[in-house]
TIRO-2110 file (N, C-alpha, C; in Angstrom, 1 decimal):
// TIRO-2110
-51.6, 55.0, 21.9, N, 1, A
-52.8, 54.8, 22.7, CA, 1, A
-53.0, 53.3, 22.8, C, 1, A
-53.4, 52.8, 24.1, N, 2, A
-53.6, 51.6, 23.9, CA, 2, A
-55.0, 50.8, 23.7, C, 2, A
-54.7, 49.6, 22.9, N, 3, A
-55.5, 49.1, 22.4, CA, 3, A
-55.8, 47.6, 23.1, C, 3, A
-57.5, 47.8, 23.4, N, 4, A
-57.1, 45.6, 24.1, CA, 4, A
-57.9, 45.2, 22.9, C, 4, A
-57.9, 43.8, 23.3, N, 5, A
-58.9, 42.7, 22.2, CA, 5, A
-59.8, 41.4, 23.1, C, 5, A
-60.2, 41.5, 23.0, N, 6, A
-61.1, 39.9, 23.9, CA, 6, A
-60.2, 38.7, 23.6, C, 6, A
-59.1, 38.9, 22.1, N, 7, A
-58.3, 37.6, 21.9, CA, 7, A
-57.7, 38.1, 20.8, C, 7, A
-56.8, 37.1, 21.1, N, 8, A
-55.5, 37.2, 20.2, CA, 8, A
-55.9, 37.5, 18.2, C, 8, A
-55.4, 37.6, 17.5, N, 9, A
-55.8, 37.9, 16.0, CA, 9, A
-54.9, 37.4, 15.6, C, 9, A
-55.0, 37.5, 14.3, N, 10, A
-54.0, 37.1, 13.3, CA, 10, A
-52.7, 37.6, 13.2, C, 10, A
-52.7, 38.5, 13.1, N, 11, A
-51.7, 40.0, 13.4, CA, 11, A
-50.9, 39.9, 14.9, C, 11, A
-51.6, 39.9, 15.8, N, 12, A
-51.0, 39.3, 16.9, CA, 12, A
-50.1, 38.3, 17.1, C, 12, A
-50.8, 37.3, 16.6, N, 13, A
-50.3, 36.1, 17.2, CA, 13, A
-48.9, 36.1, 15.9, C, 13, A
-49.0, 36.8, 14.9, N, 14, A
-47.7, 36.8, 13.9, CA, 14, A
-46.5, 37.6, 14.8, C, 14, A
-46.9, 38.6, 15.6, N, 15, A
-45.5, 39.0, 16.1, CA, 15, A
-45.4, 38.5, 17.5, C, 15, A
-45.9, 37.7, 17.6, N, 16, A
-45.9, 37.0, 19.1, CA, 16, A
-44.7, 36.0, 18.6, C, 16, A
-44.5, 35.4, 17.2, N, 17, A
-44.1, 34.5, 17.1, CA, 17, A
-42.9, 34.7, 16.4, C, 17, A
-42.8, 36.5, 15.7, N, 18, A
-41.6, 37.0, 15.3, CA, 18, A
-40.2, 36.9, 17.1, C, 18, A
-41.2, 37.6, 18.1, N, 19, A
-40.2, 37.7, 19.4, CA, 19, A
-39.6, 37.0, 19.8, C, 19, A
-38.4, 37.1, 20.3, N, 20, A
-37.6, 35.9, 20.7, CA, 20, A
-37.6, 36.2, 22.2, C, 20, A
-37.9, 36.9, 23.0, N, 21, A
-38.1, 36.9, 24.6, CA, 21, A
-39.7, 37.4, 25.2, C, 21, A
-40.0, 37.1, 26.3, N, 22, A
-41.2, 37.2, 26.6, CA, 22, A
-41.2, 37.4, 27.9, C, 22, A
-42.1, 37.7, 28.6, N, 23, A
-41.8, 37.9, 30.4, CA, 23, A
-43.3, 37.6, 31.0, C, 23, A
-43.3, 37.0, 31.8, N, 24, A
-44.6, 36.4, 32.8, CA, 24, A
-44.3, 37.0, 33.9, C, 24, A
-45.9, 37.5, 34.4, N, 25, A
-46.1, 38.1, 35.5, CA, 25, A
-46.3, 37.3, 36.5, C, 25, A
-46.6, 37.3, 37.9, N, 26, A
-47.7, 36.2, 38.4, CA, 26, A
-47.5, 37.4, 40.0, C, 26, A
-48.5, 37.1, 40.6, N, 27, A
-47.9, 37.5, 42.0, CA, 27, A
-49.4, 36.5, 43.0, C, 27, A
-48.8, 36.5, 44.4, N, 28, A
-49.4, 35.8, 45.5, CA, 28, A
-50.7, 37.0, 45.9, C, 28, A
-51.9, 36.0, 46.5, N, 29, A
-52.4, 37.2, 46.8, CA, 29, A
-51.9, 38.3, 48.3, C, 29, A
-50.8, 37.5, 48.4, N, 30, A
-49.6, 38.3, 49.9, CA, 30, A
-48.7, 37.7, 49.9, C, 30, A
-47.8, 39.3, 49.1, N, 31, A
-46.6, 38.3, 49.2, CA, 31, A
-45.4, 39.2, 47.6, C, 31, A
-44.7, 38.6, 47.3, N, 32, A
-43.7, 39.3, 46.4, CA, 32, A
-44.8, 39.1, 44.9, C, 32, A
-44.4, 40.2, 44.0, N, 33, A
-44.7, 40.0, 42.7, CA, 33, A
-43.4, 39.5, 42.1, C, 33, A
-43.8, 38.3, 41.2, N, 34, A
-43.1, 37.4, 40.4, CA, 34, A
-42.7, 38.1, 38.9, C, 34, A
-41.9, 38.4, 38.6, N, 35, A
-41.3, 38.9, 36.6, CA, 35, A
-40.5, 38.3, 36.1, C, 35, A
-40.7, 37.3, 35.6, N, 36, A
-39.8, 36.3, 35.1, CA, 36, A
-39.0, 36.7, 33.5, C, 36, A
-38.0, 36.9, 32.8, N, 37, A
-37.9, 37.0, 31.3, CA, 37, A
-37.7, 35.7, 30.8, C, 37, A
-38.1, 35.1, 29.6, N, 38, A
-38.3, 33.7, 28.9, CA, 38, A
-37.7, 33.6, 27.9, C, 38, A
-37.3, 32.8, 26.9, N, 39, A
-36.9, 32.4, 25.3, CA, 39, A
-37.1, 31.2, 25.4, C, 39, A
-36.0, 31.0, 24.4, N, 40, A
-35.3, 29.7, 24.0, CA, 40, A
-36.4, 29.1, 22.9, C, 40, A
-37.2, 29.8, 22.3, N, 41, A
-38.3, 28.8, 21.3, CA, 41, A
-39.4, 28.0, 22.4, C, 41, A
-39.6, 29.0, 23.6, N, 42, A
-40.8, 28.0, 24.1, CA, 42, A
-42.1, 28.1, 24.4, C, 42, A
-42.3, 29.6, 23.7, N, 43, A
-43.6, 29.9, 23.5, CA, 43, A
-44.5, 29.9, 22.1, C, 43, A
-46.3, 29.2, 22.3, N, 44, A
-46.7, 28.7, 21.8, CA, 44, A
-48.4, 29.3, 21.7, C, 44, A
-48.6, 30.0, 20.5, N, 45, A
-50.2, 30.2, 20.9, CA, 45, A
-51.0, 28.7, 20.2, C, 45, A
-51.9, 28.6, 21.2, N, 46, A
-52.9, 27.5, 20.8, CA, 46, A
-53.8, 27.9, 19.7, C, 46, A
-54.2, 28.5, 20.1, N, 47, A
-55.8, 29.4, 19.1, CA, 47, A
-55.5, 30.5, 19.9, C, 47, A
-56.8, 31.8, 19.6, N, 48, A
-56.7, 32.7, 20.0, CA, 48, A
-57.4, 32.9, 21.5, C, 48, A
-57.4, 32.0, 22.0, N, 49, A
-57.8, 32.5, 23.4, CA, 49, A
-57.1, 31.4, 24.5, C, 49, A
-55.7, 30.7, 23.6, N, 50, A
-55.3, 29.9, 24.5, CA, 50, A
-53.7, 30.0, 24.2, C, 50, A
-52.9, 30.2, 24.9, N, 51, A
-51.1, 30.5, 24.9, CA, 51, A
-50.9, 29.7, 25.3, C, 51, A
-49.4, 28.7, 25.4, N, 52, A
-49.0, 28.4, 26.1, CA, 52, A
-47.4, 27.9, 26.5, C, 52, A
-46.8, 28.1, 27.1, N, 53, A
-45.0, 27.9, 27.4, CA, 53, A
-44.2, 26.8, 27.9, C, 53, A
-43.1, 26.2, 27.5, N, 54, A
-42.6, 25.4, 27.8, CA, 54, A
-41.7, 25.8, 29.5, C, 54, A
-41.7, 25.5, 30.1, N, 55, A
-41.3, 26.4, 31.2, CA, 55, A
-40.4, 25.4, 31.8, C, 55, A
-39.0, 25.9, 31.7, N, 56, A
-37.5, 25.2, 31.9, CA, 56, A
-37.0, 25.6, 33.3, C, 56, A
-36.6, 24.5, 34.0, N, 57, A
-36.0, 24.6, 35.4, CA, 57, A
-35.2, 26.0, 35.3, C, 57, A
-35.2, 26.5, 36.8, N, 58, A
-34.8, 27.8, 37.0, CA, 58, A
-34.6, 27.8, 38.6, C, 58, A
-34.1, 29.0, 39.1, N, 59, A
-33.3, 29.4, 40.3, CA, 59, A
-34.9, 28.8, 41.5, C, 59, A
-35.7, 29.3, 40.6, N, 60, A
-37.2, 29.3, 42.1, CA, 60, A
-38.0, 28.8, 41.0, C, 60, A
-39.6, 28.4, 41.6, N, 61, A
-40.7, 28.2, 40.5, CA, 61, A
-41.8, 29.1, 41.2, C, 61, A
-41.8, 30.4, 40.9, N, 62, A
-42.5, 31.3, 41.5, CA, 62, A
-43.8, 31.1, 41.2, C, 62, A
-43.8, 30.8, 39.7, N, 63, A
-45.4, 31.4, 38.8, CA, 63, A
-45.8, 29.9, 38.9, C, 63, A
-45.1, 28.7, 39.6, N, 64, A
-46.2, 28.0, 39.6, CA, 64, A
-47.1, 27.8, 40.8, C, 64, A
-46.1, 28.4, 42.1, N, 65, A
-46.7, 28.5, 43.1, CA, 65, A
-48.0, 29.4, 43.1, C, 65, A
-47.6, 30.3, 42.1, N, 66, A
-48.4, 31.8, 42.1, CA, 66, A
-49.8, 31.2, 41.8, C, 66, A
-49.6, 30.3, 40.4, N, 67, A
-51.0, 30.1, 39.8, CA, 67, A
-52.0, 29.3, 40.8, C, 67, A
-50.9, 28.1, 40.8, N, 68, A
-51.8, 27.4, 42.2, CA, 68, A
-52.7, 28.0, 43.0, C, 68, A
-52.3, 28.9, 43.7, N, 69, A
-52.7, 29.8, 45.0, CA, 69, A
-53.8, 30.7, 44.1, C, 69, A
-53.8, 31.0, 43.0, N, 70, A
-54.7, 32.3, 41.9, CA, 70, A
-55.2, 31.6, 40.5, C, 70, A
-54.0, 31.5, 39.7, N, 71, A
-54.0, 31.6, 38.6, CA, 71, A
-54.1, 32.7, 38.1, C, 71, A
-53.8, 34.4, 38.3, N, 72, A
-53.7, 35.5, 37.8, CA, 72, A
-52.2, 35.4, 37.1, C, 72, A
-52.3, 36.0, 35.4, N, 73, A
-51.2, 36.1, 35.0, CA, 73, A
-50.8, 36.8, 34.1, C, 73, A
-50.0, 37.6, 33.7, N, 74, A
-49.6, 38.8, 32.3, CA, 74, A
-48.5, 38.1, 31.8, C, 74, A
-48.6, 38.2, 30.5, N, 75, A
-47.2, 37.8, 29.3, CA, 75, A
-47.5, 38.7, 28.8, C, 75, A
-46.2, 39.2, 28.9, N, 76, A
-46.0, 40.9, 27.8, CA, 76, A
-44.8, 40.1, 26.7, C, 76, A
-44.8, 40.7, 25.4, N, 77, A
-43.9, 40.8, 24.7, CA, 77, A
-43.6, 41.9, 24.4, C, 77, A
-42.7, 42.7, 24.1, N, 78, A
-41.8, 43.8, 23.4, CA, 78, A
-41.4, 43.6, 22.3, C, 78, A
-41.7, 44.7, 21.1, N, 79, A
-40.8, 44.4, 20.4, CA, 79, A
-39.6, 45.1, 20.3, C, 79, A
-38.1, 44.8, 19.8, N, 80, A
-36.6, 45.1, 20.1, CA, 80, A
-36.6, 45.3, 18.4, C, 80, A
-37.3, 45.4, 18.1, N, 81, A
-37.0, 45.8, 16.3, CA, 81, A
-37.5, 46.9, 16.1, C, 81, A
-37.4, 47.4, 14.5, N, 82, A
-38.2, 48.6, 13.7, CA, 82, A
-39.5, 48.8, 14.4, C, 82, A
-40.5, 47.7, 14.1, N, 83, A
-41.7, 47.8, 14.8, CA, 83, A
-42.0, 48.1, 16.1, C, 83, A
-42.4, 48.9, 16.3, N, 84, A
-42.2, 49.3, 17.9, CA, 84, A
-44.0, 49.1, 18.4, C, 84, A
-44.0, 48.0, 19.7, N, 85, A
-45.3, 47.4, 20.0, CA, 85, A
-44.6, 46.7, 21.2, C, 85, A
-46.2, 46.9, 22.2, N, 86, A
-46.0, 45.9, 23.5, CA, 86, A
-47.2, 45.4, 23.5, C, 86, A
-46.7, 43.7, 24.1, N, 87, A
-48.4, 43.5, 23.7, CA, 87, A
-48.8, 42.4, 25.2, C, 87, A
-49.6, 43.0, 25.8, N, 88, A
-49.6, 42.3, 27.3, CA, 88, A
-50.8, 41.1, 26.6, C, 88, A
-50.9, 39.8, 27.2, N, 89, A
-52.0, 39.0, 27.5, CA, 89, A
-52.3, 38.8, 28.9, C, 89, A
-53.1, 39.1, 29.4, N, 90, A
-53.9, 38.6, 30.8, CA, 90, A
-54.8, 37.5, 30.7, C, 90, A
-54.4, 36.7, 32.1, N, 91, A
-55.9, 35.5, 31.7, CA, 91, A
-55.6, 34.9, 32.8, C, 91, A
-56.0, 33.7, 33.0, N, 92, A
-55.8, 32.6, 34.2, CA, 92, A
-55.0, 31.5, 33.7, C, 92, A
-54.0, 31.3, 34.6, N, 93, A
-52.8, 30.4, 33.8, CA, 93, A
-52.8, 29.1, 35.0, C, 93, A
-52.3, 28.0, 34.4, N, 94, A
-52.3, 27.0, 35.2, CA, 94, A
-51.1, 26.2, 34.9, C, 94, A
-50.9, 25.1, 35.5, N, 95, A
-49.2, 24.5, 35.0, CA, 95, A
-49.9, 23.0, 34.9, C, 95, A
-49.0, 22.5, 34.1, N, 96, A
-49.4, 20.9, 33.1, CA, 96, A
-48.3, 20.6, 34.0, C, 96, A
-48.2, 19.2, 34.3, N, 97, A
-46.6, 18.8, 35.1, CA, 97, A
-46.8, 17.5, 34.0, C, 97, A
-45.9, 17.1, 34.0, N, 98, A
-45.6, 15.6, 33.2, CA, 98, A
-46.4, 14.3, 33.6, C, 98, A
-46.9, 14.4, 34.5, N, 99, A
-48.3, 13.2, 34.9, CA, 99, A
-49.5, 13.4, 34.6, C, 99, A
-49.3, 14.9, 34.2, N, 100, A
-50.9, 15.5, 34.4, CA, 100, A
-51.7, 14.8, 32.6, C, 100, A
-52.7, 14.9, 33.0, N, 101, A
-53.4, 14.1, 31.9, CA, 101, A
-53.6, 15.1, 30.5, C, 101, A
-53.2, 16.3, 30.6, N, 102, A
-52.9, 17.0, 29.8, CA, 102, A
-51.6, 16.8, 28.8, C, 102, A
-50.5, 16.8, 29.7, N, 103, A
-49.1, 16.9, 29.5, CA, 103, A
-48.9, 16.9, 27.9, C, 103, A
-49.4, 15.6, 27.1, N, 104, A
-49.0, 14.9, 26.0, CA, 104, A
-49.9, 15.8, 24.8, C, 104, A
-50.9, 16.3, 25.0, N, 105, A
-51.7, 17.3, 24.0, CA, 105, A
-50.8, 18.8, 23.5, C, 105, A
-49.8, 19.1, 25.0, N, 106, A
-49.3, 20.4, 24.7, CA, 106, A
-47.9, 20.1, 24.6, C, 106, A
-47.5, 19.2, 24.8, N, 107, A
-46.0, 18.6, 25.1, CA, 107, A
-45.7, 18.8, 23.1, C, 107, A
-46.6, 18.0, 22.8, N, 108, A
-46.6, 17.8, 21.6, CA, 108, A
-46.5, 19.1, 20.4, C, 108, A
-46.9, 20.0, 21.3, N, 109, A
-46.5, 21.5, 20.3, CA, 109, A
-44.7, 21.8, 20.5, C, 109, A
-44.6, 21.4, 21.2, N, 110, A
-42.6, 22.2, 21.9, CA, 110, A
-41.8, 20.9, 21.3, C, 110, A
-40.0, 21.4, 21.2, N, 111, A
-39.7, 20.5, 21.2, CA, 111, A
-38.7, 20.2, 22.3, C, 111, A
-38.4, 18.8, 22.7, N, 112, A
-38.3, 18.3, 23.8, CA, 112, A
-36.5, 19.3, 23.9, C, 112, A
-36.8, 19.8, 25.3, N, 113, A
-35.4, 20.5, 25.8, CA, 113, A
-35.3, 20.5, 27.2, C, 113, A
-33.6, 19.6, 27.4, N, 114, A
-32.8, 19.6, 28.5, CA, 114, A
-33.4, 20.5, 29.8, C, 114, A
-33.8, 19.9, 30.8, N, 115, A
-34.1, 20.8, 32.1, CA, 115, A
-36.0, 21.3, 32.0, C, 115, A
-36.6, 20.7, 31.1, N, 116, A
-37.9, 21.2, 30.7, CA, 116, A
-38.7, 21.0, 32.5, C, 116, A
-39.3, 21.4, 32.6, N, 117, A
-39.9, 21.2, 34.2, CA, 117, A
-41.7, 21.1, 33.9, C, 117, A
-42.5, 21.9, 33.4, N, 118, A
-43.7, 21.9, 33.4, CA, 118, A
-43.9, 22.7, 32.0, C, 118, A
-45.6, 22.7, 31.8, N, 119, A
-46.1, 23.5, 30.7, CA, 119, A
-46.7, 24.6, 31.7, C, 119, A
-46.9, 25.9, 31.2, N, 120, A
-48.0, 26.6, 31.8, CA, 120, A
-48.9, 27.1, 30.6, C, 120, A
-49.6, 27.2, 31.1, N, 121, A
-51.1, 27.1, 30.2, CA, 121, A
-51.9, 28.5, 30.7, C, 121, A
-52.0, 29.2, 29.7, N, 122, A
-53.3, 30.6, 29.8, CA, 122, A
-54.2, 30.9, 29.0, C, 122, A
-55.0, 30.6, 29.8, N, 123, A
-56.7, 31.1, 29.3, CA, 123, A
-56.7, 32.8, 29.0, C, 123, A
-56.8, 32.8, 27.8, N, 124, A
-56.6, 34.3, 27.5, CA, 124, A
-58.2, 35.3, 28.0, C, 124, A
-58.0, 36.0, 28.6, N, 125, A
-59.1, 36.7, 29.3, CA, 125, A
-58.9, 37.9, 28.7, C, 125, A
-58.2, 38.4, 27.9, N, 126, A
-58.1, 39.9, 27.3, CA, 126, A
-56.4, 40.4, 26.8, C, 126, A
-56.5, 41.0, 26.2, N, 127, A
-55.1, 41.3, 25.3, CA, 127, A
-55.4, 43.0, 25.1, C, 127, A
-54.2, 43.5, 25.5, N, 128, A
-53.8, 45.2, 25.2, CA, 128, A
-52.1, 45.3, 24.5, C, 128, A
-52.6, 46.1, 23.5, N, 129, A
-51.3, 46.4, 22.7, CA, 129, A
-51.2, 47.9, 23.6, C, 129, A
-50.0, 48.5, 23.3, N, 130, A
-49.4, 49.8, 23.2, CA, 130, A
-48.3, 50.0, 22.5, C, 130, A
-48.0, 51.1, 22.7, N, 131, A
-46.9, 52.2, 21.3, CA, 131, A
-45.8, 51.2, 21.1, C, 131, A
-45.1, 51.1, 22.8, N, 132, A
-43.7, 50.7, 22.5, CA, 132, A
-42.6, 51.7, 21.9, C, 132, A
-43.0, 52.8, 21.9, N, 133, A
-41.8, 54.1, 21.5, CA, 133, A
-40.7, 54.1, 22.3, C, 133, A
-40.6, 53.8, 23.4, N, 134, A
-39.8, 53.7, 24.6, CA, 134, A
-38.6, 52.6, 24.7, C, 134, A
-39.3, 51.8, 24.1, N, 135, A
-38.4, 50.5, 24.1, CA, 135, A
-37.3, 50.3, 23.0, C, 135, A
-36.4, 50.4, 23.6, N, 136, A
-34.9, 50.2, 22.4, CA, 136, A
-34.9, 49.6, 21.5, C, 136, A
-34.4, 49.4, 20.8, N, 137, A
-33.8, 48.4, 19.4, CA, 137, A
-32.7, 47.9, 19.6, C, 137, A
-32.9, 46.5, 19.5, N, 138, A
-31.6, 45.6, 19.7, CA, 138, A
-32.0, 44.1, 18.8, C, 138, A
-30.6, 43.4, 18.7, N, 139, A
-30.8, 42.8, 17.7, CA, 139, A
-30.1, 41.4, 18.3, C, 139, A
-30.6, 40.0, 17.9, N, 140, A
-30.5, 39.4, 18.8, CA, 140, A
-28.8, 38.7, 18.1, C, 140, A
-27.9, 38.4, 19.4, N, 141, A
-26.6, 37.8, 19.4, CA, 141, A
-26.8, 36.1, 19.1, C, 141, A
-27.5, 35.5, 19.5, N, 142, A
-27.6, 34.4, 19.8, CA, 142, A
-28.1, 33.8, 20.9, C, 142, A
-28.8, 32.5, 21.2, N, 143, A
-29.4, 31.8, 22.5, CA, 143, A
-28.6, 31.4, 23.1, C, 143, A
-28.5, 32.0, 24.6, N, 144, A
-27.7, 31.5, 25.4, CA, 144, A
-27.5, 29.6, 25.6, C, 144, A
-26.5, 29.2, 25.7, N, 145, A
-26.7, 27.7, 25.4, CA, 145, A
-26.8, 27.1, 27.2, C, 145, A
-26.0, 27.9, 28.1, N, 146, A
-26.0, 27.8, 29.5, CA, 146, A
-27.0, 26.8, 30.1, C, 146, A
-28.2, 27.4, 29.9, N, 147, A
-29.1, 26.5, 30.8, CA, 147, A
-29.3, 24.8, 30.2, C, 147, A
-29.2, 24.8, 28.8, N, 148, A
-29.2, 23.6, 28.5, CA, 148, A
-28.1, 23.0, 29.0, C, 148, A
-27.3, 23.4, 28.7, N, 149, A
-25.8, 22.8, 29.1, CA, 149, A
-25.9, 22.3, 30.7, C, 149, A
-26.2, 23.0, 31.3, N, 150, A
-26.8, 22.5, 33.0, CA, 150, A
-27.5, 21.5, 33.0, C, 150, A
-28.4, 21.6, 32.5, N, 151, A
-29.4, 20.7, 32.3, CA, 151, A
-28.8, 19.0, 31.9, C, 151, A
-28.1, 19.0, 31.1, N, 152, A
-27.8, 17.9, 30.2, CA, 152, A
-26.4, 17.5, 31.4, C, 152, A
-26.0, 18.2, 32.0, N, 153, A
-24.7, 17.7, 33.2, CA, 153, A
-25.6, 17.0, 34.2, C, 153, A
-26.4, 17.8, 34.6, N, 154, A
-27.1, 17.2, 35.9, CA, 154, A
-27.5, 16.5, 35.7, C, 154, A
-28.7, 15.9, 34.4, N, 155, A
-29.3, 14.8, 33.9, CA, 155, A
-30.1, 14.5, 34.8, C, 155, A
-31.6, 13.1, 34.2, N, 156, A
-32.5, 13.5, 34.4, CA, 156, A
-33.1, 13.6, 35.7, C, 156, A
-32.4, 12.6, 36.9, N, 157, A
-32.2, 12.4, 38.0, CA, 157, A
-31.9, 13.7, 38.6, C, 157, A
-30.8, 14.3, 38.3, N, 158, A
-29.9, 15.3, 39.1, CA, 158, A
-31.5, 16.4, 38.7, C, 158, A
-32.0, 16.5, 38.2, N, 159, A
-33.0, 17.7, 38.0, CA, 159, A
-34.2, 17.6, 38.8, C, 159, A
-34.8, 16.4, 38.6, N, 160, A
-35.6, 16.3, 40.0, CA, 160, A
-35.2, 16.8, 41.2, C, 160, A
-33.7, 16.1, 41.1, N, 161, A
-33.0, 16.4, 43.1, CA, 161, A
-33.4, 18.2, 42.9, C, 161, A
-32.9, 18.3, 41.8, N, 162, A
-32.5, 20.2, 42.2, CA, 162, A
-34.1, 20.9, 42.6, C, 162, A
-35.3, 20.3, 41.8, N, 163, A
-36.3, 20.5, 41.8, CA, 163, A
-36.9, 20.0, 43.5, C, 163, A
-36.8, 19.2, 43.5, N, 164, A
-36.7, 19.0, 45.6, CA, 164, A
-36.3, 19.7, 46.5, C, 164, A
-34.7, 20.0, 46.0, N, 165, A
-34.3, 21.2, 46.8, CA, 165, A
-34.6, 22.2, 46.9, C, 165, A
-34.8, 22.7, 45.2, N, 166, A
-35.2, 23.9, 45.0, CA, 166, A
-36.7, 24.9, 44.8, C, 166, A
-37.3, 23.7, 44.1, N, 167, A
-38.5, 24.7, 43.4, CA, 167, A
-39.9, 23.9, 44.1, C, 167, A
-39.7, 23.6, 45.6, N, 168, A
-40.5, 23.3, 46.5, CA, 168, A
-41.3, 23.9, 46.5, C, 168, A
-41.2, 25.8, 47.0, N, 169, A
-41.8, 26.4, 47.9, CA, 169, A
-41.5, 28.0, 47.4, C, 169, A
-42.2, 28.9, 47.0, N, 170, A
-42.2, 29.9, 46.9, CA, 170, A
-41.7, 30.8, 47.6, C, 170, A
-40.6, 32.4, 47.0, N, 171, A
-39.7, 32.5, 48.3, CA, 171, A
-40.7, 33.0, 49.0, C, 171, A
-42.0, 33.3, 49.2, N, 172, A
-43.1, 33.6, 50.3, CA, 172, A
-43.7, 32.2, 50.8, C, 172, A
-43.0, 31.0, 50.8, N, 173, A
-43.4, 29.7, 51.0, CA, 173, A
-44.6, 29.4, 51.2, C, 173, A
-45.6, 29.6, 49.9, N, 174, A
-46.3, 28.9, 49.2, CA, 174, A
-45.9, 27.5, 48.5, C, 174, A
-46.7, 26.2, 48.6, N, 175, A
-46.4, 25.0, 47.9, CA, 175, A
-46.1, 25.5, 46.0, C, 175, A
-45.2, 24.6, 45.5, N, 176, A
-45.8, 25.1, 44.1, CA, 176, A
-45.8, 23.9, 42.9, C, 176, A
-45.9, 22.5, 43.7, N, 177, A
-46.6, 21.4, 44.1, CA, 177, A
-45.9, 20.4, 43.0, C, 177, A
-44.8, 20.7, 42.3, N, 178, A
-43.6, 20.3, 41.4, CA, 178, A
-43.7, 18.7, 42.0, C, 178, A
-43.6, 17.8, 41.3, N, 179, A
-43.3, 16.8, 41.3, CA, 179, A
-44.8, 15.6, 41.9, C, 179, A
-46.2, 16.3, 42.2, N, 180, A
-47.2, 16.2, 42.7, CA, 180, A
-48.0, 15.8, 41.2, C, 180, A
-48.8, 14.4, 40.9, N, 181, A
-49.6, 14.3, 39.9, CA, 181, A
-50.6, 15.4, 39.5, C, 181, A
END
């Protein structure tokens, strides 16, 4: 049966921090829904009514166009162990860029990694657990080293260009305002 909370707990935020993958929602108010899957050590709870993620260059930047345009957003975690639990947070999420006057308050929780692009930031508006009976057990091989590895070739220049080319415009071409103070 499921269960919400107004905010995160102690208990919570302990297996928020056991998971090694995580998935963000976001969608336009017209237009595709965004499901992104995450790792690498870049998720971060503030307190209990504030999350937040280091968010690494990638193919598109959906969820930041998404927030721009809303700021509606779900992070679900799974657990892939014994303990079987899904635990969604909903709230209004926003993105930190590296100029923004925030940057250095949250920057300061993560540590610094190859290809890093923005923070996103969620105001926790409510939290629901459920069973998770459904979800497999798996056991983790190792972090893929890939995207760093990209990152550290293209260097710090080459990541902007890619971010110019690429993570302009939402594929429903919404702005999603990357490289903008």
């Amino acid at each position: 049966m499921a269960k919400f909370y107004s905010e995160l707990n102690e208990d919570l935020r302990n297996f928020i921090e056991e998971q090694k993958v995580f998935f963000t929602a976001t969608a336009p108010i017209t237009g595709r829904i965004n499901l992104s899957p995450k790792g690498c050590d870049t998720f971060r709870c503030i307190d209990n009514k504030t999350v937040a993620y280091l968010d690494l260059t990638g193919s598109g930047n959906e969820t930041a166009a998404h927030l721009n345009e809303n700021g509606r957003m779900t992070i679900m975690f799974c657990s892939f162990s014994d303990r079987p639990l899904i635990l969604r947070i909903y709230g209004q999420g926003r993105v930190i860029s590296s100029t923004h006057q925030e940057w250095h308050k949250f920057y300061s929780l993560f540590e610094p990694t190859p290809g890093e692009r923005q923070i996103v930031v969620l105001d926790v508006e409510s939290v629901q657990t459920s069973c998770g009976y459904g979800v497999p057990m798996y056991e983790l091989k190792e972090e893929r080293k890939t995207l760093v590895e990209w990152a550290n070739k293209k260097g710090k220049q080459g990541i902007v260009d890619y971010w110019q080319e690429k993570n302009q415009k939402s594929i429903d071409g919404l702005p999603t305002n990357i490289g903008q103070g």
